[in-house]
C-alpha positions as a Python dict, from the first residue, in 0.01 Angstrom:
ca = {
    (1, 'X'): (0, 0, 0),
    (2, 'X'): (131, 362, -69),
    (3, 'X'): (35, 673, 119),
    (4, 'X'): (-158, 763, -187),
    (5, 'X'): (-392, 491, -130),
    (6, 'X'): (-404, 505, 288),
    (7, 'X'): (-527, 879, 248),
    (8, 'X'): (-828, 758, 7),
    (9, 'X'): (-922, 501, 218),
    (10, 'X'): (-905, 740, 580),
    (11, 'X'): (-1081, 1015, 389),
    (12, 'X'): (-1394, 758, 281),
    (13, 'X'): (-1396, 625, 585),
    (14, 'X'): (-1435, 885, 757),
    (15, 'X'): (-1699, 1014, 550),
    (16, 'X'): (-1854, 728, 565),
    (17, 'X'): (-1865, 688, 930),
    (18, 'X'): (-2008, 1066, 957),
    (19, 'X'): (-2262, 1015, 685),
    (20, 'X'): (-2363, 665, 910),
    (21, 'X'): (-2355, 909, 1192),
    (22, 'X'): (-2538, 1192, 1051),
    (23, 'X'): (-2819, 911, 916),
    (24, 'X'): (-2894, 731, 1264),
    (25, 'X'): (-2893, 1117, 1407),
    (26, 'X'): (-3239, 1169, 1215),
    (27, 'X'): (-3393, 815, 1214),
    (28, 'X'): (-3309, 922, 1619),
    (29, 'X'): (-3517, 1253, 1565),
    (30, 'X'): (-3732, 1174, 1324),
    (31, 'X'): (-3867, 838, 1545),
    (32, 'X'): (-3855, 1059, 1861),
    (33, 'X'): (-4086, 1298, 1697),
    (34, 'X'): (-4335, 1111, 1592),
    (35, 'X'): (-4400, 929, 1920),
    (36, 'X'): (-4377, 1326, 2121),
    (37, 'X'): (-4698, 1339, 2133),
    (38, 'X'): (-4802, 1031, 2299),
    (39, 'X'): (-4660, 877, 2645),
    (40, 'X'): (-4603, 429, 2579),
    (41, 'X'): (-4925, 304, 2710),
    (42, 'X'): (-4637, 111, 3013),
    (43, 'X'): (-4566, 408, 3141),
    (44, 'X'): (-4865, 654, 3128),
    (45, 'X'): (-4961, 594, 3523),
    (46, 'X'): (-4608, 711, 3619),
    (47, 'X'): (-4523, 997, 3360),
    (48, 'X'): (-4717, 1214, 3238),
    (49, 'X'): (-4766, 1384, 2897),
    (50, 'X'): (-4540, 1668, 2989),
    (51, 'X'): (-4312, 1522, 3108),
    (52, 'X'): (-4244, 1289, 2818),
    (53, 'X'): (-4216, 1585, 2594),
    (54, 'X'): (-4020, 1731, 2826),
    (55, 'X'): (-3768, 1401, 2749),
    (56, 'X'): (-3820, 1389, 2338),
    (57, 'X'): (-3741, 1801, 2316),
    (58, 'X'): (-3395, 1717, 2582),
    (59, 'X'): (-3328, 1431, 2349),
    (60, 'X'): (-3379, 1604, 2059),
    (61, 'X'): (-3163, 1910, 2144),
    (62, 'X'): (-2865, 1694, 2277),
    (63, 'X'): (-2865, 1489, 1944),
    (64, 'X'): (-2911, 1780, 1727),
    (65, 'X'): (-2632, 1904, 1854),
    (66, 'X'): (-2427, 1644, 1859),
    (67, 'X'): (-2485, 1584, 1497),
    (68, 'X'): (-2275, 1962, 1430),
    (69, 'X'): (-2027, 1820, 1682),
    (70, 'X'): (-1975, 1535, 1436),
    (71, 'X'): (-1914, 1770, 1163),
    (72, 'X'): (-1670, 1962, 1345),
    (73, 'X'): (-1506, 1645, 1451),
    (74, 'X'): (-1468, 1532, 1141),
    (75, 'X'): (-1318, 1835, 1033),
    (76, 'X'): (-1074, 1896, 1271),
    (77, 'X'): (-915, 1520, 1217),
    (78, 'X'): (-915, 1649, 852),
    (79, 'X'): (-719, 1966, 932),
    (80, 'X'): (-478, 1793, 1188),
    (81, 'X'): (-392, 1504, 927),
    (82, 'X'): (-488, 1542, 581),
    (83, 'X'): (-464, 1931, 574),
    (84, 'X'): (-133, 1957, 754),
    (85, 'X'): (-190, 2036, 1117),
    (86, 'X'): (30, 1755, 1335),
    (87, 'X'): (285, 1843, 1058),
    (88, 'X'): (312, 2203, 1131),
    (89, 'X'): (326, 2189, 1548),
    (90, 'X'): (568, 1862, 1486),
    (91, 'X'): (807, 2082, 1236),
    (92, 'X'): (766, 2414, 1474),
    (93, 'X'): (848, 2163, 1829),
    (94, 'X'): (1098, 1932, 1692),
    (95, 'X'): (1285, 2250, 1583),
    (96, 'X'): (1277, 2369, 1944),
    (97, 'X'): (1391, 2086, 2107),
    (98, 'X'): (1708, 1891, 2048),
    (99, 'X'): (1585, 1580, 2257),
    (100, 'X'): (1357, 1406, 2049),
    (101, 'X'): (1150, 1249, 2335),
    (102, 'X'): (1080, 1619, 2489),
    (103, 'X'): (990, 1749, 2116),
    (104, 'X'): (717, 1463, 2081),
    (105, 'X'): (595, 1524, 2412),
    (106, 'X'): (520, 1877, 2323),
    (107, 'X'): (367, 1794, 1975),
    (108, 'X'): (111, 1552, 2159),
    (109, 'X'): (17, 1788, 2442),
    (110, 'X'): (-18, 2076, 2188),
    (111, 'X'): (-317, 1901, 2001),
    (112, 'X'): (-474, 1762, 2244),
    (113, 'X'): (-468, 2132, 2467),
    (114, 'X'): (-564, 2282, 2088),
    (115, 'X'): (-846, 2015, 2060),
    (116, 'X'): (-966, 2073, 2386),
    (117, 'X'): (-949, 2482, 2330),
    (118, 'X'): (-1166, 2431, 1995),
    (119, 'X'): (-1411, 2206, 2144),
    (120, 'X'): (-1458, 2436, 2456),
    (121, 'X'): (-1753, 2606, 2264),
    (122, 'X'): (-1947, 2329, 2218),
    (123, 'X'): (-1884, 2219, 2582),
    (124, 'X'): (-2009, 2551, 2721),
    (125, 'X'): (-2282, 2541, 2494),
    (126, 'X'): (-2417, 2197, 2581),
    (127, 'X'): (-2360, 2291, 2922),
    (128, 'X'): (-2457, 2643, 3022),
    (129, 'X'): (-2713, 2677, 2662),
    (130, 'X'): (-2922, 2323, 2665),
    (131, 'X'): (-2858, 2169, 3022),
    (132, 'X'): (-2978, 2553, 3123),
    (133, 'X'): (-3271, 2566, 2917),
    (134, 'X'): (-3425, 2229, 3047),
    (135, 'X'): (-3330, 2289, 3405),
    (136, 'X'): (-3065, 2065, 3461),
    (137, 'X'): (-2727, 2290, 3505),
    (138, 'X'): (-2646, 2376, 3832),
    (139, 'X'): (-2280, 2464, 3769),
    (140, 'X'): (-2165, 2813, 3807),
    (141, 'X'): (-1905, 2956, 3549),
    (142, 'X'): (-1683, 3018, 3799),
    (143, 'X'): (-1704, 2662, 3925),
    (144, 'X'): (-1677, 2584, 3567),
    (145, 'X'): (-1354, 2743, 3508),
    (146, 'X'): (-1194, 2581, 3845),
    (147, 'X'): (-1263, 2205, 3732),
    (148, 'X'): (-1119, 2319, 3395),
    (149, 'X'): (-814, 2402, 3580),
    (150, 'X'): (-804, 2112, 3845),
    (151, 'X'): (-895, 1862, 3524),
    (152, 'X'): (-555, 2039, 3337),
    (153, 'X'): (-326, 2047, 3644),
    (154, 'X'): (-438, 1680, 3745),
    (155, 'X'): (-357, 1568, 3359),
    (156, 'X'): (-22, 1696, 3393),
    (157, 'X'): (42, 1575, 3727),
    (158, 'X'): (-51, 1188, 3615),
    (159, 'X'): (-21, 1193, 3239),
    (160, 'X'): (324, 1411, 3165),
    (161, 'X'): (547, 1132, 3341),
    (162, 'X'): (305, 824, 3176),
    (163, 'X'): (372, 974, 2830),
    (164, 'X'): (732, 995, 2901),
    (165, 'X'): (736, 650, 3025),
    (166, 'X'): (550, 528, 2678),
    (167, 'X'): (769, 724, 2486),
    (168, 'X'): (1123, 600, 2657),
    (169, 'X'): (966, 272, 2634),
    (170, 'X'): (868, 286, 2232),
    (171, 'X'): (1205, 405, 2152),
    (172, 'X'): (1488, 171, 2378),
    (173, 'X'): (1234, -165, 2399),
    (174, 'X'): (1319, -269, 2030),
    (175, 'X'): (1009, -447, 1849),
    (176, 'X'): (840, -594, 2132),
    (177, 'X'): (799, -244, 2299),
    (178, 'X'): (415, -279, 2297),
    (179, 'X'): (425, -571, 2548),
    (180, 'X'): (638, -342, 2795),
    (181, 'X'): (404, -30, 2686),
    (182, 'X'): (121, -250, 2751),
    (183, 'X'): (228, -369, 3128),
    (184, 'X'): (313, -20, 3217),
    (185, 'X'): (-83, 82, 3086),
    (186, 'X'): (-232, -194, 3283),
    (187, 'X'): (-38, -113, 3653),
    (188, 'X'): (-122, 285, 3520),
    (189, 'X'): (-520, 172, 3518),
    (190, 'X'): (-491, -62, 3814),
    (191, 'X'): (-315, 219, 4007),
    (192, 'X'): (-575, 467, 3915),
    (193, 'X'): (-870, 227, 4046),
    (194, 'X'): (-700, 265, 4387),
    (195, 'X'): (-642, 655, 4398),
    (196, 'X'): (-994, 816, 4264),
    (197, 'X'): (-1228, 734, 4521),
    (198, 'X'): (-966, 850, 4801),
    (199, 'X'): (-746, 1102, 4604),
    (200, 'X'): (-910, 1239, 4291),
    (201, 'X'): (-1272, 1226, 4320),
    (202, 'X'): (-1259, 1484, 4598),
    (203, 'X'): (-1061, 1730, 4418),
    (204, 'X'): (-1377, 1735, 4237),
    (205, 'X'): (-1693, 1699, 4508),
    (206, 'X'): (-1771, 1655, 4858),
    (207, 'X'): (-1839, 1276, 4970),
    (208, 'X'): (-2004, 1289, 5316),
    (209, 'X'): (-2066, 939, 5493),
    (210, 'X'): (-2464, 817, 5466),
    (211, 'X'): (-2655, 985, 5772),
    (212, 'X'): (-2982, 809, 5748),
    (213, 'X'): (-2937, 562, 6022),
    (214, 'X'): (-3233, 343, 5872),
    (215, 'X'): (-3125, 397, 5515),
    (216, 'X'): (-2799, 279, 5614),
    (217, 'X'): (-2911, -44, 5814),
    (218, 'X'): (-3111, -153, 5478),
    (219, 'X'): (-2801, -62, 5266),
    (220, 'X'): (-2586, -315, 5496),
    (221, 'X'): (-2821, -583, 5539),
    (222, 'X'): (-2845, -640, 5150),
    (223, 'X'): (-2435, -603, 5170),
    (224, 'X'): (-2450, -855, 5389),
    (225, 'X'): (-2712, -1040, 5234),
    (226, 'X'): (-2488, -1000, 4890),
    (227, 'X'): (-2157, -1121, 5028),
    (228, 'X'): (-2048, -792, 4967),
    (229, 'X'): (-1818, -523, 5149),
    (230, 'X'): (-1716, -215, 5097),
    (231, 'X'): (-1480, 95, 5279),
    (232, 'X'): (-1798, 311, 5354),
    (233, 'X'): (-2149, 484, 5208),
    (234, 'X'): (-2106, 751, 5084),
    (235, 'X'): (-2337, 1111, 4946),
    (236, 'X'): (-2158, 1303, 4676),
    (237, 'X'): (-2290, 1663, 4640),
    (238, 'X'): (-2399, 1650, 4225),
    (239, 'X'): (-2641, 1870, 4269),
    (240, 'X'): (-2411, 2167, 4260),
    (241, 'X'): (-2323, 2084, 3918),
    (242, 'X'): (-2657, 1893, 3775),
    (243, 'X'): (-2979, 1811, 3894),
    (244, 'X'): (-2935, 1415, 3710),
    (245, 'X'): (-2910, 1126, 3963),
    (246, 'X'): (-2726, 866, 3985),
    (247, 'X'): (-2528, 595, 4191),
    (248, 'X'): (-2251, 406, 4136),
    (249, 'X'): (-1957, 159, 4310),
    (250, 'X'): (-1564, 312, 4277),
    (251, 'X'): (-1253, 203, 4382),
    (252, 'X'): (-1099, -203, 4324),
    (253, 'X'): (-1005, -437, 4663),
    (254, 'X'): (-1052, -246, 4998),
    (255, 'X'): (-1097, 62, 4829),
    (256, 'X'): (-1436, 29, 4716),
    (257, 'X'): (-1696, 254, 4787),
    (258, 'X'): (-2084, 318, 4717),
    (259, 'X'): (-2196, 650, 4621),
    (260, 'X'): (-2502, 794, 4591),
    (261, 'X'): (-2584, 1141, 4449),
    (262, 'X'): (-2791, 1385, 4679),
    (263, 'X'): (-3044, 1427, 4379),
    (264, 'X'): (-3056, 1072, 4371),
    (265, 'X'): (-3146, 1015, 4733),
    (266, 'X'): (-3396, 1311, 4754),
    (267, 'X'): (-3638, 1136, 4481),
    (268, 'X'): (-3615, 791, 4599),
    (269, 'X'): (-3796, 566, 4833),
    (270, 'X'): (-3591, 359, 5063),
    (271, 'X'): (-3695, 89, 4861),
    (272, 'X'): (-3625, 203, 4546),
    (273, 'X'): (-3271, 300, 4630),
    (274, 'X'): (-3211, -83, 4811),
    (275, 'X'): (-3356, -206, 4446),
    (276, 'X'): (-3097, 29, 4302),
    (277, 'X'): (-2809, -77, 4461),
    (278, 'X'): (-2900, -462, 4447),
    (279, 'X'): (-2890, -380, 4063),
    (280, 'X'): (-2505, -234, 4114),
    (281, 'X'): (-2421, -510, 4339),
    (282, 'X'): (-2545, -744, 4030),
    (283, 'X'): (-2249, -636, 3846),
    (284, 'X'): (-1990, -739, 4128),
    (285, 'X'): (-2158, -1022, 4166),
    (286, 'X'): (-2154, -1104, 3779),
    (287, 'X'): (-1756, -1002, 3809),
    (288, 'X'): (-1930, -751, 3521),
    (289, 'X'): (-1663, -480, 3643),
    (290, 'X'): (-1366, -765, 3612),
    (291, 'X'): (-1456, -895, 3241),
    (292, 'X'): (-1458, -533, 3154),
    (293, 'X'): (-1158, -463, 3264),
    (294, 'X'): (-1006, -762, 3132),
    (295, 'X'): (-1190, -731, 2785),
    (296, 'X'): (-1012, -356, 2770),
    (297, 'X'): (-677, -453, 2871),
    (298, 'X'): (-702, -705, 2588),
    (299, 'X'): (-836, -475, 2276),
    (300, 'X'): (-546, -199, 2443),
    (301, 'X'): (-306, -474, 2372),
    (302, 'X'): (-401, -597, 2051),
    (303, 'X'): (-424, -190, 1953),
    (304, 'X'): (-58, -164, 2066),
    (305, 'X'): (28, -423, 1869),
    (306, 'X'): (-141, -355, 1575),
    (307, 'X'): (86, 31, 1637),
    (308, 'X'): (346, -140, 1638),
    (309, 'X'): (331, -272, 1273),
    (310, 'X'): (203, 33, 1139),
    (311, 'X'): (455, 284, 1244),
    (312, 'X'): (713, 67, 1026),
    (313, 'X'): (526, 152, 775),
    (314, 'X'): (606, 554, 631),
    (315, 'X'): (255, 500, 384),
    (316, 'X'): (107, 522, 732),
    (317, 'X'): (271, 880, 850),
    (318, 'X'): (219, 1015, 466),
    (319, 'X'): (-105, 908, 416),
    (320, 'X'): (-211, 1065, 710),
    (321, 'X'): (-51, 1476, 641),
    (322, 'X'): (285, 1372, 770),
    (323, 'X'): (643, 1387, 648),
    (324, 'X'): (877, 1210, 885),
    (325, 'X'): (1264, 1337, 937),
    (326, 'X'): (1525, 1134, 771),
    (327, 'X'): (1774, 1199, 1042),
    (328, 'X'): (1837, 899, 1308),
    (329, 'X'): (1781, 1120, 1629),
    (330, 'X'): (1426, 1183, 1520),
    (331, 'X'): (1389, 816, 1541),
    (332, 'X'): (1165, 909, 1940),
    (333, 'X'): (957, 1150, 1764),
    (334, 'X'): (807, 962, 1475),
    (335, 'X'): (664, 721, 1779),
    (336, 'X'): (537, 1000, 1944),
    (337, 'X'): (379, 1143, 1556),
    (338, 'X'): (256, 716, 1518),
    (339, 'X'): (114, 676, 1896),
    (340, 'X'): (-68, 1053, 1837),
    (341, 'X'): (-193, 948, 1468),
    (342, 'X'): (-311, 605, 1559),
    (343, 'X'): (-522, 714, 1831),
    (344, 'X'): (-644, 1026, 1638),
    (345, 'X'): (-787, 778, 1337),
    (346, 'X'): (-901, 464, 1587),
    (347, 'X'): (-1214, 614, 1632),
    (348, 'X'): (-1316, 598, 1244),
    (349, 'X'): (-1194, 271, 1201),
    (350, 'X'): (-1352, 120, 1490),
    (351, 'X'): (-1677, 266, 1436),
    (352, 'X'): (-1862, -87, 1352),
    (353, 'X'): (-1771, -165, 1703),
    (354, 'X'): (-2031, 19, 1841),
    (355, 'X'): (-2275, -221, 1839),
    (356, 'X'): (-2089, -479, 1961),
    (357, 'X'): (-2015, -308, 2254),
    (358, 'X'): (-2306, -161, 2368),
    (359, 'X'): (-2494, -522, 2322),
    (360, 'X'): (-2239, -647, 2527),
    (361, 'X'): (-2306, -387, 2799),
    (362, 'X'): (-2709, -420, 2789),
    (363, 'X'): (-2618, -773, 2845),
    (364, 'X'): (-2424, -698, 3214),
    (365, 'X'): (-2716, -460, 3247),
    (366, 'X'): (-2988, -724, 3254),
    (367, 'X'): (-2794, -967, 3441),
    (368, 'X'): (-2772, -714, 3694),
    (369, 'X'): (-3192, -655, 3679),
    (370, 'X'): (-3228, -1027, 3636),
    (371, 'X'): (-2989, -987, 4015),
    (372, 'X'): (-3155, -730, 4193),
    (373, 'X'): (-3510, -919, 4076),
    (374, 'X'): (-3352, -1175, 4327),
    (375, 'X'): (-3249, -1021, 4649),
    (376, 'X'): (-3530, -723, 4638),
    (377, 'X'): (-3878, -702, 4500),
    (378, 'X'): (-3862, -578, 4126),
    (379, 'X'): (-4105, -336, 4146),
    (380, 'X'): (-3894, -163, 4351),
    (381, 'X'): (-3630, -124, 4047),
    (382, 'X'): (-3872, -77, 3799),
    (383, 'X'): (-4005, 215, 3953),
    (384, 'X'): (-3669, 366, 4034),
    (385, 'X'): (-3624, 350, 3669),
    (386, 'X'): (-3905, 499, 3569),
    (387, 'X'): (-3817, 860, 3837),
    (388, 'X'): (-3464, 836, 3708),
    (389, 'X'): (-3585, 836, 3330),
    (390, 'X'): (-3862, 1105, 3392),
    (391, 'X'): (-3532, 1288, 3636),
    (392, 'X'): (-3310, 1255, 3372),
    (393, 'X'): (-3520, 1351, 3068),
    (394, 'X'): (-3444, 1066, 2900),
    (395, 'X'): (-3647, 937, 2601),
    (396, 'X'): (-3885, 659, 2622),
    (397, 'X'): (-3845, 597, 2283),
    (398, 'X'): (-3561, 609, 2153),
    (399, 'X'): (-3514, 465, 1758),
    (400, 'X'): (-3408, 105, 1749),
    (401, 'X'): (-3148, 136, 1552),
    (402, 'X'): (-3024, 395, 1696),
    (403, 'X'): (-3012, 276, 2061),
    (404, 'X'): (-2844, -64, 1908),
    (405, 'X'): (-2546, 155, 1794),
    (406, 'X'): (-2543, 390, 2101),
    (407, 'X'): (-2700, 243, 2437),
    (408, 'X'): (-2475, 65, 2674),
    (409, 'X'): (-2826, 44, 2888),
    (410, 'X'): (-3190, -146, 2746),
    (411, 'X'): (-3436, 104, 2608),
    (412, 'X'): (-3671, 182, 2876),
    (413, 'X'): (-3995, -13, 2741),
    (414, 'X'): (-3772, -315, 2734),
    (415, 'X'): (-3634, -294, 2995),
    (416, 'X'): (-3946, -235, 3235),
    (417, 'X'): (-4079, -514, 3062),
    (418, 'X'): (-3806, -727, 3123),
    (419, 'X'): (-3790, -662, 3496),
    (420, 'X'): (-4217, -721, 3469),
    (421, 'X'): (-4167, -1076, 3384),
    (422, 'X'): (-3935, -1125, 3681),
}
């Protein structure tokens, strides 16, 4: 293959993977539409018409928008490959640097901080225009601006030595680098399990043990019941960012927690949040959180693998908008210009795997109804679901196709009706 070639097949696949996009965007709207005006006969005793409209117009908005931040997406990976733009920051770094590891370094941080500037827009739109509008943003701009800053400081703090590390490793670990690349990117993930619930999730929110004495004696009796245990119970303080609820486990070993959201708690029954976190324990006891891990680690090594054939290849660099230097101490920074290219383009290729994965995570999701069905009553569950759908806005009816491609959690109506027959 030539670079020629490489660049033709890149450029339709990308278009073809925005135009596939772009099409299950409006069978999304279009089915969304035409079922606005009418609640699904399961659910008209616990949501009414309002509020269902209320979910198709949120819907709507959110994919409308995402359909220009496709576009722009596309368009950016166009000017950054295609169109010159890695080659231009690479020429203007690696002429400012005489080590070649610092000089890729600085080529990789300045797209992703110049990606992140140009899609700052579109985050404080979706934020502060559409989450406003429907009444879920409850983040000020000033708090706005201070996670920017603690999310930039912490990704310098953890990711400036890891890159170095992958870098140093690419370059002195001859052609089986990806195995020692790999390693270090498993003990990087592992290590990360352990430090967020104690380290980094604060930096972020308060977590304030469970009060409710008789909430709490329900939530350790099913722990108990479960086999489970965990470091503590735990309220984190969404609301001062969103009114959406949720709950969820963190941590790996000794560090695990359970976490609630305030909004979460404040809507719920005490039965409906034991039925909640029966369907979370589900996963652990399914080992749900293990096989995902251990499914990731495995498509992160055969990625680094399949790197590590391609950036032998110079059709690869060319075809994608870059020239590499002929010179033997740029050797370092062509791996930096393949590791930043290959994860750039991943995305396009591995579109198809959409649906794989998000059937594979509706299938942890019923196991974990099919669970909580088990220790609690199900009609518990169910009509958490329901106050979390109707919370969250989110569509009753979404398109099929659409929620096949997308979804890593059942469509509503099948779910509910799922969790019916148990």
């Amino acid at each position: 293959m030539n670079s020629f070639q490489f660049s033709l097949i890149f450029i339709g696949t990308l278009v073809l993977t925005t135009l596939a996009k772009l099409w299950l965007a409006r069978r999304h709207l279009s089915h969304i539409a035409s079922n606005r005006d009418e609640v699904p006969p399961a659910f008209r005793e616990q949501i009414d018409l309002g509020a269902h409209q209320k979910a198709a117009d949120y819907t709507s908005a959110k994919t409308r928008f995402a359909v220009l931040s496709t576009v722009f997406d596309a368009l950016l990976l166009l000017g950054f490959t295609i169109f010159g733009g890695i080659q231009w920051v690479a020429d203007f770094w690696l002429a400012v640097f005489s080590n070649p590891i610092a000089g890729g370094m600085a080529v990789i941080v300045s797209i992703l901080v110049l990606s992140s500037l140009l899609e700052t827009p579109f985050d404080l739109y979706r934020t502060f225009v559409i989450e406003e509008r429907f009444g879920f943003n409850k983040i000020s701009p000033k708090l706005y601006v201070i996670d920017a800053f603690k999310s930039l400081l912490l990704g310098a703090v953890i990711g400036l030595p890891l890159l170095f590390g992958v870098l140093w490793l690419m370059g002195r670990m001859g052609e089986n680098w990806w195995i020692y690349v790999w390693c270090v990117w498993v003990g990087f993930n592992l290590l990360l399990l352990f430090l967020y619930p104690s380290f980094i999730a604060p930096m972020f929110n308060k977590f304030l043990p469970l009060e409710d004495a008789s909430l709490k004696l329900r939530i350790e009796t099913l722990l108990k019941k479960c086999g489970f245990t965990a470091s503590g119970l735990f309220v984190m303080d969404g609301s001062k960012r969103s009114a959406h609820g949720n709950a969820y486990f963190t941590g790996f070993g000794k560090t695990k927690r359970i976490v609630f959201f305030d909004t979460l708690l404040a809507r719920l029954t005490p039965n409906e949040v034991e039925a909640v976190l029966a369907h979370e324990l589900g996963h652990f006891k399914h080992r749900h959180v293990v096989k995902r891990i251990v499914s990731t680690f495995a498509m992160s090594l055969a990625f680094l693998w399949l790197l590590a054939q391609l950036m032998q290849a110079d059709w690869f660099y060319a075809g994608l908008g870059v020239t590499l230097h002929s010179s033997a101490s740029a050797q370092p920074a062509s791996t930096a210009l393949a590791l930043l290219l290959f994860f750039l383009v991943l995305p396009v290729f591995s579109f198809l795997l959409h649906p794989l994965t998000s059937a594979y995570s509706r299938k942890h999701e019923f196991e974990a109804d099919a669970y909580a069905a088990q220790q609690t009553d199900a009609r518990d569950l169910s009509s958490a679901l329901v106050k979390m759908y109707q919370d969250n806005a989110a569509t009753l009816t979404p398109d099929p196709l659409y929620s096949t491609f997308y979804d890593s959690h059942p469509p509503a109506l099948i779910r509910i009706n799922k969790l019916q027959t148990l």
